[in-house]
ChimeraX commands (.cxc) that place a marker at each C-alpha (Angstrom):
marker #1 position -53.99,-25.21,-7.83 radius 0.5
marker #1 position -50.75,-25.10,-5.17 radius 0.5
marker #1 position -50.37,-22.25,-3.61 radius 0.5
marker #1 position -47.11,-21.77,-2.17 radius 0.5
marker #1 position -46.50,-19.94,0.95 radius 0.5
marker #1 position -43.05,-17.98,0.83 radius 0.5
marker #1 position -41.57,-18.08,4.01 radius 0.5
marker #1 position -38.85,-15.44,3.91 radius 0.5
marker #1 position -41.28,-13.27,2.14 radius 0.5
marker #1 position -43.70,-13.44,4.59 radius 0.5
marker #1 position -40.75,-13.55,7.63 radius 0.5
marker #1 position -39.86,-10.44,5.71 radius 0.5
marker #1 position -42.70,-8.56,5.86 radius 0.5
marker #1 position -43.66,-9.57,9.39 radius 0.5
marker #1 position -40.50,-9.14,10.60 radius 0.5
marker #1 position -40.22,-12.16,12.17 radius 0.5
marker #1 position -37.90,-15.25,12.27 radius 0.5
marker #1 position -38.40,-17.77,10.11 radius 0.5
marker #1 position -39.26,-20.03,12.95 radius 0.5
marker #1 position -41.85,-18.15,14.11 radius 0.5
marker #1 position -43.43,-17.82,10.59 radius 0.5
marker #1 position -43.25,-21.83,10.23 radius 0.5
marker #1 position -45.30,-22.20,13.67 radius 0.5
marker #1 position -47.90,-19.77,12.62 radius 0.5
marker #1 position -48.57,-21.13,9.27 radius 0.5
marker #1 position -49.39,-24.44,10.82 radius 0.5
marker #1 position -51.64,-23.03,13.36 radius 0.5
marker #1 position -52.95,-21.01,10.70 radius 0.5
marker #1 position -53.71,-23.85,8.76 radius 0.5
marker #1 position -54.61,-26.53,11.77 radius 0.5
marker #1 position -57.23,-23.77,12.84 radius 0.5
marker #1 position -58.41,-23.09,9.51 radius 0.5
marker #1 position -59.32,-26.36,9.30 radius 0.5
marker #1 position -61.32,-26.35,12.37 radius 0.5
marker #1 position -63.28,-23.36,10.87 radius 0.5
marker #1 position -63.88,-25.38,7.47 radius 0.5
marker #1 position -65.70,-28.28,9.49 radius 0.5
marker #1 position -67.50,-25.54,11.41 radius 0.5
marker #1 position -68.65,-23.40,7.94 radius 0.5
marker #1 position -69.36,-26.45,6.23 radius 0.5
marker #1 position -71.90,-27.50,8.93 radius 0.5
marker #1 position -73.37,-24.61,8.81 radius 0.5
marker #1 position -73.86,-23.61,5.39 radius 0.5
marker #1 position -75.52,-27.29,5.47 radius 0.5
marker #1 position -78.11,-25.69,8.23 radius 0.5
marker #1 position -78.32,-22.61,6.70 radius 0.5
marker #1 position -76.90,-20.70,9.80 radius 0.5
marker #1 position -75.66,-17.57,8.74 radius 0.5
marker #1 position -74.12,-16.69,11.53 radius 0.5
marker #1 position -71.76,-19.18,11.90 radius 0.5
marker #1 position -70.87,-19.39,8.39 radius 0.5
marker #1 position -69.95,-15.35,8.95 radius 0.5
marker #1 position -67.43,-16.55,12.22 radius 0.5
marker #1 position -65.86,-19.46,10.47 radius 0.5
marker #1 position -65.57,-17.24,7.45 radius 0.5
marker #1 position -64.07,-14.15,9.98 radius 0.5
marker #1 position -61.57,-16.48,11.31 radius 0.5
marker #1 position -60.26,-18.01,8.25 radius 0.5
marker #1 position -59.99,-14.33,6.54 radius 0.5
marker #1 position -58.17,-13.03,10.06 radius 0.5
marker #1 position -55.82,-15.66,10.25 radius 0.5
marker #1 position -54.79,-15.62,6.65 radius 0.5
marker #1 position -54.93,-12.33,6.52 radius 0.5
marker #1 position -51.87,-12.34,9.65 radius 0.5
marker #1 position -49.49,-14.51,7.47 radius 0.5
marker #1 position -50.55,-12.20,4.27 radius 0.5
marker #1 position -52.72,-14.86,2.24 radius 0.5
marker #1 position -54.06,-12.31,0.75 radius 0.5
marker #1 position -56.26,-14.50,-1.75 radius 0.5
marker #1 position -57.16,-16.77,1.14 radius 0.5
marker #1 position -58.15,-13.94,2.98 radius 0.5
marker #1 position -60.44,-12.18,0.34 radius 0.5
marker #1 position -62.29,-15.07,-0.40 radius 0.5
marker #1 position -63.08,-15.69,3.36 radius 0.5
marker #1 position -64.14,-12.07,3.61 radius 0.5
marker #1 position -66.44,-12.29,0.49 radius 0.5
marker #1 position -68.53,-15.79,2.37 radius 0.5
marker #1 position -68.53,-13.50,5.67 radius 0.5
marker #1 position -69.57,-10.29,3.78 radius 0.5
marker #1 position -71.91,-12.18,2.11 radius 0.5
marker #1 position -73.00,-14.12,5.34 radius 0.5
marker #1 position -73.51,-10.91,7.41 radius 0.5
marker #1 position -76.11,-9.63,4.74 radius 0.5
marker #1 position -77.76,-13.53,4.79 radius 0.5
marker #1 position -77.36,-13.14,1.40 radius 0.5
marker #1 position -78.40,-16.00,-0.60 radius 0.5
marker #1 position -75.34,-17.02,-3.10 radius 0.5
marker #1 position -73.76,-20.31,-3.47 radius 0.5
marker #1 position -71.98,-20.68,0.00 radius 0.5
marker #1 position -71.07,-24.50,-0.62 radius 0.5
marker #1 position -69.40,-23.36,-3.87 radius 0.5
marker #1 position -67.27,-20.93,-2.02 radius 0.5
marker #1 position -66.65,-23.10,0.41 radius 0.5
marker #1 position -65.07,-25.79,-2.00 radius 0.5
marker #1 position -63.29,-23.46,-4.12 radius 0.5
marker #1 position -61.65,-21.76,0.14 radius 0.5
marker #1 position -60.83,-25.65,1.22 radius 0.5
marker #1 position -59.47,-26.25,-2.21 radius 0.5
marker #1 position -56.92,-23.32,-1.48 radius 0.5
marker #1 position -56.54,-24.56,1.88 radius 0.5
marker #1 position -55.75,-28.09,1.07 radius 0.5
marker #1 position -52.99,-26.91,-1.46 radius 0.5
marker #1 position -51.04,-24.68,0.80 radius 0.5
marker #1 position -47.19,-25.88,0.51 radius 0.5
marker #1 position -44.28,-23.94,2.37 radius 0.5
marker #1 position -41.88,-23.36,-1.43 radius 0.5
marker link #1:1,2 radius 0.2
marker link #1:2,3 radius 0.2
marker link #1:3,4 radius 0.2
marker link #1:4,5 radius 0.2
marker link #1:5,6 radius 0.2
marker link #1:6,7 radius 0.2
marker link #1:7,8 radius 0.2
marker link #1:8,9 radius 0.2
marker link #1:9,10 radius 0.2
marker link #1:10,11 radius 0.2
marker link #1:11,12 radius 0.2
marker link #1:12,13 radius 0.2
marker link #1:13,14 radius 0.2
marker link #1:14,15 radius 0.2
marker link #1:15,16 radius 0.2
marker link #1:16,17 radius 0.2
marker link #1:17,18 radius 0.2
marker link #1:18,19 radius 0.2
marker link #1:19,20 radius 0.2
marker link #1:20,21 radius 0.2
marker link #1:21,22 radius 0.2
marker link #1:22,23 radius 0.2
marker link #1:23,24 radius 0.2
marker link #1:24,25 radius 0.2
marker link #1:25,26 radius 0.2
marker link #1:26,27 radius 0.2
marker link #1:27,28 radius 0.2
marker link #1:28,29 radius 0.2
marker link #1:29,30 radius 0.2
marker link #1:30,31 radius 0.2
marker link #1:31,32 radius 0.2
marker link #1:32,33 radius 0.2
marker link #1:33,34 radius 0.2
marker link #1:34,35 radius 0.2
marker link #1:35,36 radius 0.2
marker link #1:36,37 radius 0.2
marker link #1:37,38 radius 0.2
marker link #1:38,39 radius 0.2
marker link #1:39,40 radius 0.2
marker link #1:40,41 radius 0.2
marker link #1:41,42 radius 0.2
marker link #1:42,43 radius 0.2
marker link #1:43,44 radius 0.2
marker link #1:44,45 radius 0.2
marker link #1:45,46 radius 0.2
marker link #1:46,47 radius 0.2
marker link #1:47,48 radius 0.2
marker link #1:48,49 radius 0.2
marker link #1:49,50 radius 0.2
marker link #1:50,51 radius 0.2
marker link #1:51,52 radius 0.2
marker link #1:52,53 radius 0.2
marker link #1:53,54 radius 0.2
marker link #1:54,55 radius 0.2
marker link #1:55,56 radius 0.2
marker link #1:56,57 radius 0.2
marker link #1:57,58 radius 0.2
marker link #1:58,59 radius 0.2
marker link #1:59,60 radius 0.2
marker link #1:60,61 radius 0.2
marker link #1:61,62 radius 0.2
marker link #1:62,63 radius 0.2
marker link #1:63,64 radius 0.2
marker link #1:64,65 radius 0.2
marker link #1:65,66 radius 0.2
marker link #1:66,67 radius 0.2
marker link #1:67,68 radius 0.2
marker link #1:68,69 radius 0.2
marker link #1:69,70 radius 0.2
marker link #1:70,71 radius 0.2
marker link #1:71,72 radius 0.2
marker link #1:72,73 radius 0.2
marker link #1:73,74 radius 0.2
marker link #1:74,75 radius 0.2
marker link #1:75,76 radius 0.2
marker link #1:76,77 radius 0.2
marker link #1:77,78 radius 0.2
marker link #1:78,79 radius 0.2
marker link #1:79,80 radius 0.2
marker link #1:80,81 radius 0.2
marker link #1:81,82 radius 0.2
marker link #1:82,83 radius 0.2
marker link #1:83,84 radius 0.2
marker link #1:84,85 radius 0.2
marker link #1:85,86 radius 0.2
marker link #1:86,87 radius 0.2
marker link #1:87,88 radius 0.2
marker link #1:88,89 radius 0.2
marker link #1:89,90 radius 0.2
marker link #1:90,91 radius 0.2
marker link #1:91,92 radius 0.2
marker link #1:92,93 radius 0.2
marker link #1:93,94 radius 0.2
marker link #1:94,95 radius 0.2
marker link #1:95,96 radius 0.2
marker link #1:96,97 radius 0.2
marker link #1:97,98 radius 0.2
marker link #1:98,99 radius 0.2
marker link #1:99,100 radius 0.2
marker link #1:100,101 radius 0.2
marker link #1:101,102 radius 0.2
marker link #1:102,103 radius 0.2
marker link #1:103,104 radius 0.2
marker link #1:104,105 radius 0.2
marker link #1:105,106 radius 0.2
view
């Protein structure tokens, strides 16, 4: 599953250059990375509050550059992680790095 990230859509509706969209998609995804090594972690020790900060980051970030289904899925583990609910937080995770690893600039 690619997902493609539309830079003069997004430069569009952030009214920005398309520069400036470039340089925040790859700190986008360079810190969303960081935040996948932290959630995975700590969905492996069961620490709900860091899976609920990873999580916020990833759904803030994505949310900036308006990757919308990035973003709701993030929201949903930190929802979810808030509550300490118990649900399948290694599945989610898979299913957020998946999207993550397939981001291409199309």
């Amino acid at each position: 599953m690619n997902t493609n990230i539309d830079l003069q859509k997004i430069a569009h509706e952030l009214d920005f250059d398309i520069e400036d969209v470039e340089m925040l998609v790859d700190v986008f995804k360079e810190t969303a990375q960081e935040s996948l090594v932290k959630m995975k972690e700590a969905i492996k020790n069961n620490n709900f509050e860091d899976i609920f900060t990873s999580a916020h980051s990833i759904k803030g970030g994505a949310a900036n550059i308006t990757l919308n289904e990035i973003s709701s899925l993030a929201e949903d583990i930190e929802l979810n992680a808030r509550a300490k609910n118990s649900i399948d937080y290694l599945e989610k995770y898979n299913k957020l790095e998946n999207m993550l690893s397939n981001l291409n600039i199309g």
